[in-house]
C-alpha positions as CSV (number, residue, x, y, z in Angstrom):
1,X,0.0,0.0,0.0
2,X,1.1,3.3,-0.9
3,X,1.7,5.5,1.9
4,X,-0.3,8.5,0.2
5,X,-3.1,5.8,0.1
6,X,-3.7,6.8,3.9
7,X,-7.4,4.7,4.0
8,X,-6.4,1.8,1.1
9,X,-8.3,3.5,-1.5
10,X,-7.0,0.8,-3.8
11,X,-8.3,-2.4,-2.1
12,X,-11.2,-1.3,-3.6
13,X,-9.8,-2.2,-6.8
14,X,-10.5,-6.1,-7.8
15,X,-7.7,-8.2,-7.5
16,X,-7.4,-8.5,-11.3
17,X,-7.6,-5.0,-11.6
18,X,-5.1,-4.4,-8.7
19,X,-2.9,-6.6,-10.4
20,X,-2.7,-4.7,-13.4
21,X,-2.4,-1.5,-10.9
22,X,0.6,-2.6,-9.3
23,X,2.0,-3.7,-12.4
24,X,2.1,-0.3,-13.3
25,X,4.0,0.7,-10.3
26,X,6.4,-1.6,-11.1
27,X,7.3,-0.6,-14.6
28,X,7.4,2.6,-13.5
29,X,9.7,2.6,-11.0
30,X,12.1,0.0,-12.6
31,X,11.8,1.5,-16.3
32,X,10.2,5.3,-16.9
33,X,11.7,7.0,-13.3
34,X,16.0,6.1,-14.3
35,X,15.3,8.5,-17.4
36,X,13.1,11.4,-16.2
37,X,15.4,13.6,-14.4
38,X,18.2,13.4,-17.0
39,X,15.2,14.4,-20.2
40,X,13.7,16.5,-17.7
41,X,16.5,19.0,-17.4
42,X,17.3,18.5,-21.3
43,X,14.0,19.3,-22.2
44,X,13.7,16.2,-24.5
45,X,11.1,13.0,-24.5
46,X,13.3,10.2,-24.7
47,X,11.7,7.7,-27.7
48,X,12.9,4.9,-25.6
49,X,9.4,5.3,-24.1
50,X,7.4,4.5,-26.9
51,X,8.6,0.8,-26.8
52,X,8.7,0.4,-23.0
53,X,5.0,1.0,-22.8
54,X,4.9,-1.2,-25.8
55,X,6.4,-3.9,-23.9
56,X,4.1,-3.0,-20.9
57,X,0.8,-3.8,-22.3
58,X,-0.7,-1.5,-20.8
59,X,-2.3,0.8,-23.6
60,X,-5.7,0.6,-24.4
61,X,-7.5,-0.8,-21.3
62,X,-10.3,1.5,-21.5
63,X,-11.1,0.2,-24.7
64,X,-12.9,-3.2,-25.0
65,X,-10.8,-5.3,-27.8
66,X,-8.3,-3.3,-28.5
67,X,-5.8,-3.9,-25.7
68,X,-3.9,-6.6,-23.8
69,X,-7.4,-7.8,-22.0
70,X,-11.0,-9.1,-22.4
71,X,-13.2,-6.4,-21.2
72,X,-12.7,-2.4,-20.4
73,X,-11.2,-1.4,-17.7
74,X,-13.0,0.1,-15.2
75,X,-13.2,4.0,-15.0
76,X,-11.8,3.1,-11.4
77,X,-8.8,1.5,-12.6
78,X,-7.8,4.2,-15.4
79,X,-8.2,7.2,-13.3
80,X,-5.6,5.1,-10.7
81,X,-3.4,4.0,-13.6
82,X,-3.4,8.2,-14.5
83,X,-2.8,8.7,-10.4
84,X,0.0,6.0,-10.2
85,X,2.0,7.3,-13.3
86,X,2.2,10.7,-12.8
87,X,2.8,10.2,-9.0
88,X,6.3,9.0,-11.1
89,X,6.4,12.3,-13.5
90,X,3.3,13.9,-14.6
91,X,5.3,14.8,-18.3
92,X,5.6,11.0,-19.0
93,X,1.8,10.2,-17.5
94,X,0.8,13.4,-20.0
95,X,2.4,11.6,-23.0
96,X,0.9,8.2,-22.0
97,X,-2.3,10.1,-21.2
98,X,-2.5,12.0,-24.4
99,X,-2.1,8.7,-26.5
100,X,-4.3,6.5,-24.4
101,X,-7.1,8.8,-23.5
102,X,-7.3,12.1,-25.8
103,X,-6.3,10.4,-29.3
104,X,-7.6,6.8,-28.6
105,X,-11.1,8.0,-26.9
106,X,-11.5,10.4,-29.7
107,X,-11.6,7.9,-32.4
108,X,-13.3,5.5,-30.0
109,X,-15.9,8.0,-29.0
110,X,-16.5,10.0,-32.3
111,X,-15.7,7.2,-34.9
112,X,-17.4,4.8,-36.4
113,X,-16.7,1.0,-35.9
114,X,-15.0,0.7,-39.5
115,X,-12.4,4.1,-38.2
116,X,-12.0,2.3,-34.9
117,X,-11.1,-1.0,-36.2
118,X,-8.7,1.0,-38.5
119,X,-6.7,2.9,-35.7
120,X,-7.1,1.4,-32.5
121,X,-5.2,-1.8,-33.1
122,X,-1.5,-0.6,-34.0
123,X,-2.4,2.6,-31.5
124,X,-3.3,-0.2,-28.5
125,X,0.1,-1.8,-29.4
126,X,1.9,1.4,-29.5
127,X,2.7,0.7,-33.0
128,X,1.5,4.0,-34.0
129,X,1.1,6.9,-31.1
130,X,-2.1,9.9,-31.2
131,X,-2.2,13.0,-30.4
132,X,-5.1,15.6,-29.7
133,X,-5.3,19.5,-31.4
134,X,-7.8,21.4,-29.7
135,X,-6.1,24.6,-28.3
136,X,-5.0,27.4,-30.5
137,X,-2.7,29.9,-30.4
138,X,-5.2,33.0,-29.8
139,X,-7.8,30.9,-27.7
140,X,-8.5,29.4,-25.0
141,X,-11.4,29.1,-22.4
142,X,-13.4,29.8,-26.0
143,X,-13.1,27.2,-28.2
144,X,-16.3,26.3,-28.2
145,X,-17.3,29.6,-30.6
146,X,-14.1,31.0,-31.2
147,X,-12.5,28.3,-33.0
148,X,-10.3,29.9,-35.2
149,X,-9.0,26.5,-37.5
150,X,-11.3,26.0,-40.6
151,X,-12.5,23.1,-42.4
152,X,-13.9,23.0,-46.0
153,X,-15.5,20.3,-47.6
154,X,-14.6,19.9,-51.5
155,X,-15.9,17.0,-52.7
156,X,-14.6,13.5,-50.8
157,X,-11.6,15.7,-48.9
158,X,-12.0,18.3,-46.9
159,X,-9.0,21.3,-46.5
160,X,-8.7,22.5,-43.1
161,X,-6.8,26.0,-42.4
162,X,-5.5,27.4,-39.3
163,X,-3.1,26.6,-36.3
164,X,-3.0,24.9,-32.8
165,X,-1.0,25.6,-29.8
166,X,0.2,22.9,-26.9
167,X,-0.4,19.9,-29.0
168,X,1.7,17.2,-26.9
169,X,3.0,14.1,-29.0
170,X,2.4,16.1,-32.1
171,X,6.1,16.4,-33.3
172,X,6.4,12.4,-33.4
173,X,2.5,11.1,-33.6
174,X,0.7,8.8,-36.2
175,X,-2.4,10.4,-35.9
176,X,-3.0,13.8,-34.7
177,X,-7.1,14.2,-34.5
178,X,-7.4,18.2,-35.2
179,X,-10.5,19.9,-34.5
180,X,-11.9,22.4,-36.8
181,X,-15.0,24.6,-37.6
182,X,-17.1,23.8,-40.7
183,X,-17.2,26.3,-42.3
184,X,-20.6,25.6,-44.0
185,X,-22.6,24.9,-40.9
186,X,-20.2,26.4,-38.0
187,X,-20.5,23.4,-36.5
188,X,-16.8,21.6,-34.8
189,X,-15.7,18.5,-36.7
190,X,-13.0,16.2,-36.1
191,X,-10.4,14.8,-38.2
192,X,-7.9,12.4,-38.0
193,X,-4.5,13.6,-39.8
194,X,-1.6,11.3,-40.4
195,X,2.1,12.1,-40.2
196,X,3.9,13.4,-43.2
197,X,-0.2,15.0,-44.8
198,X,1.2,18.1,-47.2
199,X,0.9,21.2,-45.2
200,X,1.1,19.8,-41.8
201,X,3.9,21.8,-40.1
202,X,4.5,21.0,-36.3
203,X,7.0,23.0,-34.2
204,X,8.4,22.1,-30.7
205,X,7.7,24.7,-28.3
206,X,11.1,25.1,-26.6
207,X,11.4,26.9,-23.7
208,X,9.0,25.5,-21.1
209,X,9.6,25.4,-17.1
210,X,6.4,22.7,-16.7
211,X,6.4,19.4,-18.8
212,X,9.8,19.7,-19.7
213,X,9.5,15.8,-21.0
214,X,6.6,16.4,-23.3
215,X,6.9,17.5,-26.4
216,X,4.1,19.6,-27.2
217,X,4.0,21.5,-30.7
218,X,2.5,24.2,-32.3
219,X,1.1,23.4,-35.6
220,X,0.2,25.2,-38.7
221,X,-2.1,23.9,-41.3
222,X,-2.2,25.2,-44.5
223,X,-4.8,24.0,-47.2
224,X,-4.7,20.2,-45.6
225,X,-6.3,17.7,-47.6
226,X,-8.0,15.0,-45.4
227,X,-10.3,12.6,-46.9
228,X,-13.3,11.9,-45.6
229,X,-12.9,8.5,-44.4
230,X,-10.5,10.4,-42.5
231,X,-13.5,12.7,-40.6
232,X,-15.1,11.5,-37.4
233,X,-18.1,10.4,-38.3
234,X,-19.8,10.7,-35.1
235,X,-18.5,14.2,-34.3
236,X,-21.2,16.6,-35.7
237,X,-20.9,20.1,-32.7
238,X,-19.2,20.7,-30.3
239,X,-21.7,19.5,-28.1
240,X,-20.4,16.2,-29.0
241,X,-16.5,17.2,-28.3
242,X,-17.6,18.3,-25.4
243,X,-18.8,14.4,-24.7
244,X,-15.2,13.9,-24.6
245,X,-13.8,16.9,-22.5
246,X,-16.2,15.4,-19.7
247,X,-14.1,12.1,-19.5
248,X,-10.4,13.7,-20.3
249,X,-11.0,16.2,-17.3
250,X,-11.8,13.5,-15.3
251,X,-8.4,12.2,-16.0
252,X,-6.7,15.1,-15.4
253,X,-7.9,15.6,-11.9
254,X,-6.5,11.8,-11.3
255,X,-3.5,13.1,-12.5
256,X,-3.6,16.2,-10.0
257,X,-3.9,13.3,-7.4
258,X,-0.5,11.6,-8.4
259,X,1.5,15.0,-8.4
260,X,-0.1,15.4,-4.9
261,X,1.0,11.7,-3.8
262,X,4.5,11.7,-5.6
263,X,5.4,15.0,-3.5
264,X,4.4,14.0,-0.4
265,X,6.0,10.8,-0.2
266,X,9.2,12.7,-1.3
267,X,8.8,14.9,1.7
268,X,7.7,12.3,4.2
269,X,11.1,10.0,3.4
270,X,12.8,13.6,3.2
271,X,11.6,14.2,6.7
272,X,12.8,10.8,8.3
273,X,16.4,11.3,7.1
274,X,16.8,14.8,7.2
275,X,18.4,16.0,10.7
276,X,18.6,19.3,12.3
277,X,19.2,20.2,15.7
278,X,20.8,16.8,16.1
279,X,17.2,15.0,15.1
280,X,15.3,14.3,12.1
281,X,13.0,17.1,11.7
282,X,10.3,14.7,11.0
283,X,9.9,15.2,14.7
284,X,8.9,18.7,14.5
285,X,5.7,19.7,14.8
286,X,5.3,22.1,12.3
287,X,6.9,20.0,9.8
288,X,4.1,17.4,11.0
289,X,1.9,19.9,10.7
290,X,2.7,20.5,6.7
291,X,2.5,16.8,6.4
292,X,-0.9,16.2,7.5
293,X,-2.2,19.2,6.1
294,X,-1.1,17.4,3.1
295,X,-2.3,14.1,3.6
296,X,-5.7,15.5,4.4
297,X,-6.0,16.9,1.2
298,X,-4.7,14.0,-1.0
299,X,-7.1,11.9,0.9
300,X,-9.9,14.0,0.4
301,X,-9.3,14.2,-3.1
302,X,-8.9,10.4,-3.5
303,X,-12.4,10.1,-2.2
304,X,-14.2,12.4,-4.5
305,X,-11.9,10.9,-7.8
306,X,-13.3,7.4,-6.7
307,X,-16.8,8.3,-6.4
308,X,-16.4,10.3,-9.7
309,X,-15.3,7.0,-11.2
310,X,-18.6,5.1,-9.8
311,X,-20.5,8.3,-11.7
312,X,-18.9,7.1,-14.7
313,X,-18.8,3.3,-14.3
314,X,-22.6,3.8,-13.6
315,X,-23.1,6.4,-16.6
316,X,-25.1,9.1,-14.5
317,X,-22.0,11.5,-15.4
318,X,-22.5,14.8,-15.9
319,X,-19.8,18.4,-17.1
320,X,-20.2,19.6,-13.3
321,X,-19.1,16.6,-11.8
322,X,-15.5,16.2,-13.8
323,X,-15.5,19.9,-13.5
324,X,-15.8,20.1,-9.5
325,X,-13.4,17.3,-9.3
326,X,-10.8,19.1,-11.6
327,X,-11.3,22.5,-9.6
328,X,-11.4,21.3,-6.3
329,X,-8.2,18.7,-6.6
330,X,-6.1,20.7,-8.4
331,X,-6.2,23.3,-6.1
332,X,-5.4,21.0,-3.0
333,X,-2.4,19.7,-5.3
334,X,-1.2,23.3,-5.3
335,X,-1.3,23.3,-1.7
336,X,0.5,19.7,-1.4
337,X,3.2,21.0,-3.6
338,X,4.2,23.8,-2.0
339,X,3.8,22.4,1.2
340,X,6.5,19.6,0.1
341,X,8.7,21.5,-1.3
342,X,8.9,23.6,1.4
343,X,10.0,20.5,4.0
344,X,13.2,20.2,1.8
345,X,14.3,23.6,2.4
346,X,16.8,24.9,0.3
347,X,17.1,21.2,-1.1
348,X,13.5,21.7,-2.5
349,X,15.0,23.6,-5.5
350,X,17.5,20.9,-6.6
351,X,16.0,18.3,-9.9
352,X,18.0,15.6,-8.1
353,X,15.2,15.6,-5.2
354,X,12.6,15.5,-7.2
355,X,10.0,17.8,-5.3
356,X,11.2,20.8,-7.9
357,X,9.8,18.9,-10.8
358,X,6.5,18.5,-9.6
359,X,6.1,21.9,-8.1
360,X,6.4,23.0,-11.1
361,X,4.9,20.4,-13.7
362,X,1.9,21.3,-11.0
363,X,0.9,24.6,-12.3
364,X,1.0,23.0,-16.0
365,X,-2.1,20.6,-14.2
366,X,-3.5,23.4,-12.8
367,X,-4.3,25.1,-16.1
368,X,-5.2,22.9,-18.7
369,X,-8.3,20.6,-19.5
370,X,-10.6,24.2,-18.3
371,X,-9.1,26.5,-16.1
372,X,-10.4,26.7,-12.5
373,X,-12.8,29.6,-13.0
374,X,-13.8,28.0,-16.0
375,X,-14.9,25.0,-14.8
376,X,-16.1,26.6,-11.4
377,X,-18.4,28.6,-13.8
378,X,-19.7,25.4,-15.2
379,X,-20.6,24.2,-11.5
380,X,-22.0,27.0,-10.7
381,X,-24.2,26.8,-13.3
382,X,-25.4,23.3,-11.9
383,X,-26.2,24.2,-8.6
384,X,-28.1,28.1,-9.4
385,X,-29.1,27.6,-12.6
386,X,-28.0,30.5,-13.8
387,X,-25.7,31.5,-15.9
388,X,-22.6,33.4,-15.1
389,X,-20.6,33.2,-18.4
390,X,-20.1,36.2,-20.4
């Protein structure tokens, strides 16, 4: 039991499902952890990866035959899987994350059965890695009427025009699915564009302090021809999308969880070694203090991500409850960081303890998937009824 799992949240898991869980730990401690530091501070996703999580079968569970396993796995189990790799490094859980739940759940969610027996294979093998291009360079919190990225039908392709902006996996990635505006009924449409399409230009954004692993891009398309076999058939607004936002915010609160958990631990072993005043200062009560404060909050927000999970398992899941969960939790992760960090000391700045890189891949969590006045708005407007978006 993990000792951030304070009340053995995951013995609720079944045992298969545990297996699988712990599994996970496993290969990420043994394979991912030896090479985040190093890529980390280089600013560089190592491509090692892309086979290691080939070899760990663990891509695709969600999706019922198309991974390593006979049914999908329960909401319960992904959202820990999301917890239990970024409680490792939130950049390589983002990559895996991307790939696994953005790209695959796109084409699972919005294709038809012929576009989803044609992708999801080679993408549950990691044969051939997704990506997701939603957010654009000049928006944000809008995209659902300021989409700027256009898409024209001419005959049986359609040309999309227009950029997007924090597109993680897209410098490498198979299949980026881009989202776009129809430009004949203003409606948001989804295509699925392969690497190497004419006009397809993505950039590494260099520069970053958060998600220094990932390699997100900014792309510009000009005058792409996608056919449209290509298009998402079951995409037709982006009421629709939005179908998909609800389940991939989820996630990201799950992985506000494991940045939580990951930083604590750091600070609790910190604490037991670290001496001052001829004693470890785990002993000290304001040091205690910081840790339970901490505790309390990942506990907390294990709580509300597993009842979340039940929501879903038990489809009665609604926008307000994946946006309360990724409000409330990623603000308590803010909390657990700084906390952490703050039981290293001076120490607490330095890669080679670790706490640094979550503190800061934290406010990376913090922002995207909706903002936290965004999706407090959307709450809000579940509870009053009125509306307080302008």
């Amino acid at each position: 039991m993990l000792t951030a799992d304070f009340y053995d949240y995951e013995a609720l898991l079944p045992e298969d499902e545990r297996e699988i869980l712990v599994r996970a730990r496993e290969f990420m401690r043994t394979e991912v952890k030896p090479l985040v530091n190093e890529n980390w501070a280089k600013g560089e996703f190592p491509k090692e990866l892309i086979g290691l999580f080939r070899e760990s079968g663990l891509a695709g569970l969600p999706y019922e035959g198309y991974g390593e396993h006979r049914g999908a796995a329960s909401h319960l189990l992904t959202g820990m899987l999301a917890m239990e790799m970024t409680r490792t490094d939130a950049s390589v859980a983002t990559f895996f994350g991307v790939h696994n739940g953005l790209a695959m759940y796109s084409i699972h969610s919005g294709g038809s059965q012929e576009q989803r027996d044609r992708w999801l294979p080679a993408m549950a093998a990691m044969d051939k890695i997704g990506a997701f291009a939603m957010t654009e360079p000049l928006g944000g919190s809008d995209v659902a009427g300021g989409m700027r990225t256009t898409a024209r039908r001419d005959g049986g392709t359609w040309i999309l025009n227009g950029a997007k902006k924090w597109i993680g996996n897209a410098t490498f990635a198979d299949y980026v699915v881009v989202w776009a505006r129809d430009l004949d009924d203003n409606h948001v449409k989804g295509f699925v564009v392969e690497r190497g399409t004419p006009g397809f230009t993505p950039v590494k954004i260099e520069g970053k302090t958060a998600f220094r692993i990932v390699e997100n891009a900014e792309i510009t398309l000009t005058d792409v021809r996608v056919p449209e076999a290509n298009r998402l058939q079951n995409i037709n607004s982006f009421r629709d999308v939005a179908e998909i936002l609800r389940a991939t915010r989820g996630g990201v609160a799950w992985q506000a969880l494991g940045v939580m958990a990951g930083a604590y631990e750091l600070a609790l072993d910190y604490a037991k070694e670290r001496e001052q005043f001829g004693r470890p200062i785990a002993g000290f009560q304001l040091v205690q203090d910081l840790l339970v404060k901490s505790l309390g909050n990942i506990t907390a927000s294990w709580g509300m991500l597993i009842q979340l999970a039940r929501l879903q398992d038990n489809g009665v899941f609604r926008d307000e409850h994946s946006s309360l969960a990724k409000a409330f939790v990623t603000a308590r992760m803010r909390e657990v960081v700084a906390w952490s960090r703050e039981i290293f000391g001076g120490n607490g700045i330095l890669l080679e303890h670790d706490v640094a890189r979550f503190f800061a891949d934290a406010e990376a969590i913090y922002s995207f998937e909706g903002t936290r006045e965004m999706n407090t708005l959307i709450v809000g407007k579940a509870i009053t009824g009125q509306s307080a978006f302008v």
